[in-house]
N, C-alpha and C positions, 0 to 999 in steps of 0.2 A: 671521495670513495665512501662506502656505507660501511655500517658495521656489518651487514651480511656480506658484503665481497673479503672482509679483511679476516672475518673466519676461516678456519681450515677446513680443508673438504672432508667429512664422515666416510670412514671405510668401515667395513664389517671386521671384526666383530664391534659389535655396536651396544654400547652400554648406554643403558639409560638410569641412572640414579634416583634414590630414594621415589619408588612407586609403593601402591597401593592394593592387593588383590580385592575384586568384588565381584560377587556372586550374581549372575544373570543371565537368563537365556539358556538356564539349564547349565550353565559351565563358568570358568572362571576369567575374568579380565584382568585388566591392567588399569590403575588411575592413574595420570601422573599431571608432571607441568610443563611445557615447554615454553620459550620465551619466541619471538617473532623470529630472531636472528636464528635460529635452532630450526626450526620450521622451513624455512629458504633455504637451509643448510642440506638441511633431508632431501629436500626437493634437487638442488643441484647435484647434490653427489646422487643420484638417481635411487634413495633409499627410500623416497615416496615419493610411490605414481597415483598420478591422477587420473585411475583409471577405474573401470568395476560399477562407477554410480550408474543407478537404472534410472537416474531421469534422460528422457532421449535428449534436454537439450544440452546435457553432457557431452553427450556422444565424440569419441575420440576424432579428432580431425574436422570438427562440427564448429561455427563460429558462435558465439555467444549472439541471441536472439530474445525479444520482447521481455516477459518478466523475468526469467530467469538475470539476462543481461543489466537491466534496471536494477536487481537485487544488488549483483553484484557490485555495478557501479556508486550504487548507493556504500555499501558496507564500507569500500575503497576510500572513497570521500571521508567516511566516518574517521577511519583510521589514521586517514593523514592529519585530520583532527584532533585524535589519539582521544574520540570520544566516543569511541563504537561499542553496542552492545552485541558480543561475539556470541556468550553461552560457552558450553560446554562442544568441543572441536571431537569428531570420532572419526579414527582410522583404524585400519584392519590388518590383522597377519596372521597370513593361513597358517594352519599348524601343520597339514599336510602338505604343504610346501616348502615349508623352513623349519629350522631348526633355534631352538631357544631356551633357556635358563631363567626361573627365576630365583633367587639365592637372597641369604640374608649373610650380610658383612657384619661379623661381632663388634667389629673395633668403632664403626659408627653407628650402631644401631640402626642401619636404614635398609633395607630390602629391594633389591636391583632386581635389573632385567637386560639379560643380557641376550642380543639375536647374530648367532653367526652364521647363519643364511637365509635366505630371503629378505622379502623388500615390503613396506607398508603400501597400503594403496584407500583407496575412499569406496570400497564397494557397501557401504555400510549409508554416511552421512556427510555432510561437512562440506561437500567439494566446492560449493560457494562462497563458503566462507574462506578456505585454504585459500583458492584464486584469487578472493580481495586481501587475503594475507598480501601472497604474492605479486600481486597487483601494485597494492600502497610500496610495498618495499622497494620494489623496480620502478618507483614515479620520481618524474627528476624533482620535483618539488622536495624531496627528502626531508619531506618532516615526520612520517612516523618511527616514534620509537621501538626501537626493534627487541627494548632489552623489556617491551609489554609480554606480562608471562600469561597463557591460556592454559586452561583447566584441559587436558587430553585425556579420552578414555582410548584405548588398544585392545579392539574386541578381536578375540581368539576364535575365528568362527572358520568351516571352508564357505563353501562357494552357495552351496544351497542354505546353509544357516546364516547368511552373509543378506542372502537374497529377501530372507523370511522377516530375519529384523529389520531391514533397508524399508521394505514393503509396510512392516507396522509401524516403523515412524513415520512414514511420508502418509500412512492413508489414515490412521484411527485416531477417532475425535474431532470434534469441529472448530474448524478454524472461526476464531471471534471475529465477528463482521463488521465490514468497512463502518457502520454508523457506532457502533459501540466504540470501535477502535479508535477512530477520527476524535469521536468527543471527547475519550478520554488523554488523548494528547495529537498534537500537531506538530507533523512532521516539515511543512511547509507554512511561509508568510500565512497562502491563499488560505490555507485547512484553520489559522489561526483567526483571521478575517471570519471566514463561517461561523465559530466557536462565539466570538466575541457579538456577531449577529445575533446568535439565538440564543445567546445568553442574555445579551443588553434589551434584546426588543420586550416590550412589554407582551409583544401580541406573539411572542413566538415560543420560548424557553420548552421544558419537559414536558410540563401539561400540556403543549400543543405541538410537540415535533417528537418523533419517533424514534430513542434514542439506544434501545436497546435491540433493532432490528434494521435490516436494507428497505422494508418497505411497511406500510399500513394497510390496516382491514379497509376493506370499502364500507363497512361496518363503524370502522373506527371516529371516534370525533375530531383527531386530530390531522393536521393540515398533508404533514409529508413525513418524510424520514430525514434523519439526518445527513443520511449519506447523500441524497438528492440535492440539499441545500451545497454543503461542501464540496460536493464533484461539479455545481454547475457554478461557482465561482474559481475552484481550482482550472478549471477549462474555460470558462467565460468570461474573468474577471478581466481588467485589463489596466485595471490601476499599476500593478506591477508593488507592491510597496515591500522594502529594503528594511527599516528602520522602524524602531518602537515607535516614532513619531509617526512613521507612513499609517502603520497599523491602527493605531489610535484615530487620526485623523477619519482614513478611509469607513474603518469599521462606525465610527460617528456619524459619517455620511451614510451609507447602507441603513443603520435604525433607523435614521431620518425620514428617508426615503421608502424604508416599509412603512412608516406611520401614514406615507402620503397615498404610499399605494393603498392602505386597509379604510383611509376617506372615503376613496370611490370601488374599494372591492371587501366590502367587508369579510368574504371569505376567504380572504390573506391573512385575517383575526382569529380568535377562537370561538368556537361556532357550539352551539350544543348537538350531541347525536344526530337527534331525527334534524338539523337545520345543515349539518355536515352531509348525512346521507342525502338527501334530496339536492341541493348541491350535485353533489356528484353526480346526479343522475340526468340535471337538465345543464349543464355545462363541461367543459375540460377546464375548466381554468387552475385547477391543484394537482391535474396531474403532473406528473413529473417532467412532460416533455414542455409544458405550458412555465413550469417556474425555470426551469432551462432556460425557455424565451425571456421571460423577464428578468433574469439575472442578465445576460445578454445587454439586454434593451436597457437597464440600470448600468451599466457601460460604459455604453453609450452616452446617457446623459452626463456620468462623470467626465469622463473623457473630453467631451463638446461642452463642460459648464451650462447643465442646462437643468433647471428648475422640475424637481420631480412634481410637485404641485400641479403643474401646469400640463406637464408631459402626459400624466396618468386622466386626466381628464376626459382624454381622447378616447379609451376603454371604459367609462365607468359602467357602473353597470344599470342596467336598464331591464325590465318588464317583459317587453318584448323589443325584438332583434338585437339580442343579446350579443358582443361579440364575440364570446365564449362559447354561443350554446354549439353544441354538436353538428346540429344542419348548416352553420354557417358554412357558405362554399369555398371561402377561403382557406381552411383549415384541409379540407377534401382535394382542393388542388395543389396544395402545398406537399400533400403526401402524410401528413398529417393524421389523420383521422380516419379509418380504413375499416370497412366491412370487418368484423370479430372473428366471421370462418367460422362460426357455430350452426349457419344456415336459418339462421331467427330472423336478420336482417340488424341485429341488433349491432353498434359500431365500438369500435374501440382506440385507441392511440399508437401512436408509434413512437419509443423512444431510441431508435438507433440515431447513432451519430449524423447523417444526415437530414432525419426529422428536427436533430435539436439546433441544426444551422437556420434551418426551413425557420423554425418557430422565431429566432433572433428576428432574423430577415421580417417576415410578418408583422411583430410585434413594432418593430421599427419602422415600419412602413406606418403603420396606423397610426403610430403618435408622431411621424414626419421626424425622425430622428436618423441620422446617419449612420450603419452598421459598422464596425470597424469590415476594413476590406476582407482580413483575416475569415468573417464570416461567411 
């Protein structure tokens, strides 16, 4: 039995101890703390609903679906770990709908808040995080501890000042992007594997991978972004590695194997401006969909034990009938490479998911290397 089932059920009138008032949004809130157990307590005695959030993939009677669902699952996992980073939790109590107190008790000096009618709900924030509260709590694995206390704010808003703040946290300021975010920690083996690549390789690190953005100037002298390296081992990698040995080992392999690729591609190296832009202009081989393929196709060789040396041979680069360059027809039939839609004739790439199979498949073809099926 957990410690939330051996609680007692919350009935109104509903005290909350030693809070905090703070000023914002033009009016007065609530700080307080509540512990995991306290939280599932609210929820079962039906004193918070989980209702009100304006993200649709909230929506009442609606299944948890793509990010939202990932988020959560994620935060859940964290919890049963009891190693999740929560933040600050917001719920809501209309004040035109309920009735409330807040008062200061002389005998302990601490300032309550007492609600004897109405119910809290999430139309404000949180409802993801609540849910992997809830979630972790109700998981038979029963390791999260329930007596983890979170920071709760209780904004006193109705329905339309509810809607106004829900809307400015969820939309103003920019979210930090997946290359900055990635670099600066790794949330998976794979994202850790990437890190340890463009850190260790000689020919890759900050002066030649893009680390404070999702993409590069065509302007720029550097190879790619970081987020391009990271997502096409997070999705292509196939080592699988578990363990600080796996990491070590793999990640050793991958430098290796860039040194072998940058033998016969020196534009996989760092390149000066004008040697980077012309580059770009008579081949694909740095765009995004093209390092996809060869993360892929580096795979591959791990997988089947096979000598990057020998493997990249098959691509080097050449003068004329370039493998990479643009008019090659294989890249055009692959789906690959595709009119720009400017009317110039000028061509461009394609990086959707099925291009970056296309590109495995290719690149494995030409060095005679075996795709995983998967691809």
């Amino acid at each position: 039995m957990t410690v939330a089932e051996e609680t007692e059920g919350l009935t109104l009138p509903l005290e909350i101890l030693n809070v905090a008032e703070v000023d914002d949004a033009g009016g007065v809130h609530i700080e307080c703390q509540m512990t995991g157990a306290y939280l599932v307590d609210l929820y079962k005695s039906e004193l918070l609903s989980l209702t009100g959030n304006i993200r649709p993939a909230h929506m009442e009677g609606k299944r948890l679906v793509g990010k939202t669902k990932t988020k959560v699952n994620k935060w859940t996992s964290e919890l049963l770990d009891n190693e999740a980073i929560i933040g600050n939790i917001s719920v809501r109590l209309d004040p035109s709908k309920s009735d409330y107190e807040i008062w200061f008790d002389d005998e302990t000096g601490q300032t309550n808040l007492t609600i004897t009618s109405g119910v809290l709900d999430c139309a404000v924030d949180s409802l993801s995080r609540i849910k992997s509260i809830l979630a972790a709590a109700d998981n038979p694995l029963g390791s999260f501890d329930l007596s983890t206390r979170f920071q709760v704010r209780i904004w006193m808003l109705d329905d339309a000042l509810a809607k106004k703040v829900a809307t400015i946290y969820n939309t103003r300021g920019d979210k930090v992007n997946d290359s900055t975010a990635k670099y600066a920690y790794s949330e998976t083996k794979e994202q850790e594997l990437a890190r340890r690549l463009v850190n260790g390789s000689e020919h890759l690190g900050q002066d030649n991978i893009e680390v404070l953005a999702n993409s590069v100037s065509a302007s720029s002298h550097k190879l790619t972004a970081y987020n391009t390296i990271s997502r096409a081992i997070e999705t292509s990698w196939k080592g699988g590695p578990v363990t600080t040995a796996d990491l070590e080992a793999q990640s050793s392999w991958l430098i290796s194997a860039w040194d072998s690729l940058v033998k016969v591609r020196p534009e996989y190296g760092k390149l000066s401006t004008p040697a980077r832009q012309a580059q770009r202009k008579n081949t694909i081989a740095t765009s995004a969909v093209a390092i996809y393929g060869l993360v892929g196709a580096m795979s591959a060789m791990y997988t089947d034990h096979l000598e990057p040396d020998v493997a990249f041979k098959a691509i080097a680069a050449k003068d004329d009938d370039d493998f990479f360059a643009w008019d090659n027809p294989v890249w055009v039939a692959a789906g690959i490479v595709t009119p720009s839609g400017t009317g110039t004739g000028a061509l461009g790439t394609r990086n959707s998911f099925p291009a970056r199979r296309a590109a495995i498949r290719v690149l494995c073809e030409a060095m005679n290397l075996g795709a995983d099926e998967d691809e």
